[in-house]
N, C-alpha and C positions, 0 to 999 in steps of 0.2 A: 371683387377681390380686394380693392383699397380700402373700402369699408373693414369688410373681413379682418385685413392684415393688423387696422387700428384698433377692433375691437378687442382681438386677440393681444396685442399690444397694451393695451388699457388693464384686462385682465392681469396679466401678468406683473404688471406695473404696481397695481392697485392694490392689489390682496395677498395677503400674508401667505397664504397658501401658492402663491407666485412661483416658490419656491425653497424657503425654509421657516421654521418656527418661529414667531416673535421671540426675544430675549426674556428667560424666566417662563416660555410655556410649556406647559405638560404636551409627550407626546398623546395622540390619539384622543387631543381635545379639541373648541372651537372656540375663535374667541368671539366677543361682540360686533367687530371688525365683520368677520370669515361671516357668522351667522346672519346678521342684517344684513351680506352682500350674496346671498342664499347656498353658503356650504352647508353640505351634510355629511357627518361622519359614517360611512360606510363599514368603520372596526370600533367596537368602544375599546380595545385594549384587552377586554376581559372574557368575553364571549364571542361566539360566533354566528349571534344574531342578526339574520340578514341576509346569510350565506345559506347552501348547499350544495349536496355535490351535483356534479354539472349530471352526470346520470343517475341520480338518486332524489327520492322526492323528499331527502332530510342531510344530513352536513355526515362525509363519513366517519365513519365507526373509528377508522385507523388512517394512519399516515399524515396527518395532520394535526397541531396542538395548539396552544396560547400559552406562552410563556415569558413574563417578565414585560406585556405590555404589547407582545409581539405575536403575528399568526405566522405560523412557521409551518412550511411542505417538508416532512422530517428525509431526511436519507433512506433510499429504498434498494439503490445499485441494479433498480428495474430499467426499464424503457420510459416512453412517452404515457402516462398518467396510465400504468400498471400495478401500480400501487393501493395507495389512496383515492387516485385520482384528481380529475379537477374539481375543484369549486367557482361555483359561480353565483353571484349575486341573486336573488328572489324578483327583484323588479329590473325593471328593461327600461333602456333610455332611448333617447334618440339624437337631441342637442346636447351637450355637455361638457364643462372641462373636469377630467379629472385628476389627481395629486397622489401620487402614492412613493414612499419610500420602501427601498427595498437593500438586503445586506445580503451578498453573494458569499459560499464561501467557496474556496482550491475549487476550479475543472465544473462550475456546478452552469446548468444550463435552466431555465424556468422561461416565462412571460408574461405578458400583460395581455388578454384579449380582450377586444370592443365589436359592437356590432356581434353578436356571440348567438346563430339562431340553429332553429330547429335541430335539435340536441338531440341524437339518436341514440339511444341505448343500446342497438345492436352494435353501430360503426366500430371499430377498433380504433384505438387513439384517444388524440385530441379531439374536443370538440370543433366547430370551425367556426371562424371570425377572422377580424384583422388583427395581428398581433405585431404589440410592441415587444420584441426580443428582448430576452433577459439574458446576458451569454456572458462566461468569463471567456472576453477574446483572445487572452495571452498561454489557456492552459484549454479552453475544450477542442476538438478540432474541428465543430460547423462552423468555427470563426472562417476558415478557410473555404468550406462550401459555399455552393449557391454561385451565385454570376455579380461580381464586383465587390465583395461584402454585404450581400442584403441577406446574410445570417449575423451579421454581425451585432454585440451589444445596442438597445437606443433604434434598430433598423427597422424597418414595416416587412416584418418575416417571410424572406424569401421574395420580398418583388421590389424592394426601394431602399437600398445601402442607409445608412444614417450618416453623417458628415464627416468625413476624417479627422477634422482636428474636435472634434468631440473629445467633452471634458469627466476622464472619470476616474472616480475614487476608485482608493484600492481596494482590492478583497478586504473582508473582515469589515470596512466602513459601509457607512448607508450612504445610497445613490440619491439622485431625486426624480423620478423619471411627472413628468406634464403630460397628458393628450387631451386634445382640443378638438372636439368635431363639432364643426359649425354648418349644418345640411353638407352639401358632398366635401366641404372641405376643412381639410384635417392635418394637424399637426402633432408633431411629436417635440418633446423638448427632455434632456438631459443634466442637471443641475445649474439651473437659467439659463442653456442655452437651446435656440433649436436647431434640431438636427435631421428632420424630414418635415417635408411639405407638399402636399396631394391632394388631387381634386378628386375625389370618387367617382367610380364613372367617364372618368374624361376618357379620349383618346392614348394618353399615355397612359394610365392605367390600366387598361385593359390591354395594353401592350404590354406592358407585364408582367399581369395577369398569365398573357399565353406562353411566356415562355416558366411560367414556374410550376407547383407541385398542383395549386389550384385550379390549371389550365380549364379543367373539364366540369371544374363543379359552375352549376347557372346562376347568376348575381351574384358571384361571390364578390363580398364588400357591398354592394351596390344596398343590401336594405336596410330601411329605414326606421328600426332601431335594433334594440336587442340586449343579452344581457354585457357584463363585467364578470371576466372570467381569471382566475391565478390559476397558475397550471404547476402539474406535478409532472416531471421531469425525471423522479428518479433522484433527484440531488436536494441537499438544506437549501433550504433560500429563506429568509426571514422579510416580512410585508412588516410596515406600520405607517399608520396617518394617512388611511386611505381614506379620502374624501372628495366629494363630488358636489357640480355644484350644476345643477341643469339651467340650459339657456332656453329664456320663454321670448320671442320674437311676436308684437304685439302688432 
C-alpha cells in the first residue's frame, strides 16, 4: 500500500495529465512530456476511432456526435443507455491511469466505467463494470439514493460515497475526473483531489458489494481487466482529453 500510495502520488505529481492542460495546450492532444511518460489519446477530438458501441460491433449510428473537439452522449429524455447507448473503448486494460474531462449540463446523470466485461447484448441497461459516477448532485435525485451518497458525483457507483468536501465545478464547466487502478487497488480523483480509495477484492468491498444493486452478479469488480466505457444516460454530457496511460510493472 505505501508503495502504491507514492506511485500514485508521483503520477500525479509528475505528469500534465495530473490534472489539467499545460499552458497554450490544444485540448485532445499529447505533449512530449505526457508521450515519453506513456499517455495515449483515447479521443483525437475529431472522430471516434477507437470506440464502439458497448453492444454493437461498430460506434452507434445515433445519439452520439463530435463536436467542436468534443464526444458528446446527445439528450434522449430515455432511461439508462436506451438510446444510443454506451460506448466503449475497442481495447481492454488492466493496470492503468486514466484522465478524462467531462462538462455536465441542468439534472444530467452519465459515467465513467473501468474493468467493463462480458458485454451482453441481450441484458437490458448498462453494461457492468465499476463506475466512476457522473451526477449533477444539486438537481438529479440519485444524488439522494443509495446508502450515504455512493450515487453521488466522483463516487464508486452505488458501493463507496466520494469525499464530502470534494471539489466541483459548476454545470456548464469541465470537471476533471483521474482513476487509477494499480492490480486491486484503485482510486478515483476529482480536479486534483482524491476522493475514493479501494482495494478490489478486500473484505470491505465485497461488503459493499452485498449490500448494493451488484449483490448477486459473481466477481463483480474483481477482474482483471476489461474495457472503458461512457455511458448514455438519457442526458448531454460532453467528454474531452480522454487519455490513458497503462502501468507495465517489470
Amino acid at each position: 500500500m505505501y508503495v502504491r500510495r507514492i506511485l500514485s502520488g508521483l503520477v500525479l505529481i509528475g505528469l500534465t495529465a495530473g490534472w489539467a492542460l499545460s499552458e497554450g495546450q490544444p485540448p485532445n492532444t499529447l505533449t512530449d512530456k505526457e508521450i515519453k511518460a506513456g499517455w495515449k489519446l483515447l479521443f483525437d477530438g475529431k472522430t471516434t476511432t477507437g470506440w464502439r458501441g458497448a453492444k454493437l460491433d461498430k460506434f452507434p449510428e445515433f445519439g452520439w456526435t463530435v463536436e467542436n473537439g468534443e464526444l458528446i452522449v446527445l439528450e434522449s429524455g430515455g432511461g439508462e443507455s436506451r438510446h444510443g447507448g454506451d460506448i466503449v473503448t475497442i481495447e481492454q486494460y488492466d493496470n492503468f491511469e486514466l484522465s478524462v474531462e467531462f462538462k455536465l449540463t441542468p439534472g444530467a446523470n452519465s459515467g465513467i466505467k473501468y474493468m467493463v466485461f462480458n458485454v451482453d447484448p441481450n441484458r437490458p441497461g448498462s453494461a457492468l463494470g465499476l463506475e466512476y459516477q457522473i451526477l449533477d448532485d444539486s438537481r438529479h435525485p440519485d444524488a439522494t439514493r443509495g446508502i450515504a451518497g455512493n450515487r453521488t458525483l466522483g463516487s464508486l457507483y452505488d458501493l463507496i460515497p466520494a469525499s464530502p468536501d470534494k471539489v466541483v465545478k459548476p454545470t456548464g464547466e469541465w470537471n476533471h475526473a483521474r482513476i487509477l487502478v494499480d492490480g486491486k487497488h484503485v482510486e478515483h480523483w476529482l480536479n486534483g483531489k482524491k476522493i475514493v480509495e479501494y482495494e478490489r477484492g478486500s473484505e470491505a468491498f465485497r461488503a459493499q458489494k452485498a449490500q448494493s444493486k451488484f449483490r448477486d452478479i459473481k466477481d463483480f469488480g474483481e477482474h482483471p481487466r476489461g474495457h472503458i466505457l461512457l455511458q448514455d444516460h438519457g442526458n448531454r454530457v460532453s467528454f474531452r482529453n480522454i487519455k490513458i496511460r497503462p502501468i507495465t510493472h517489470h
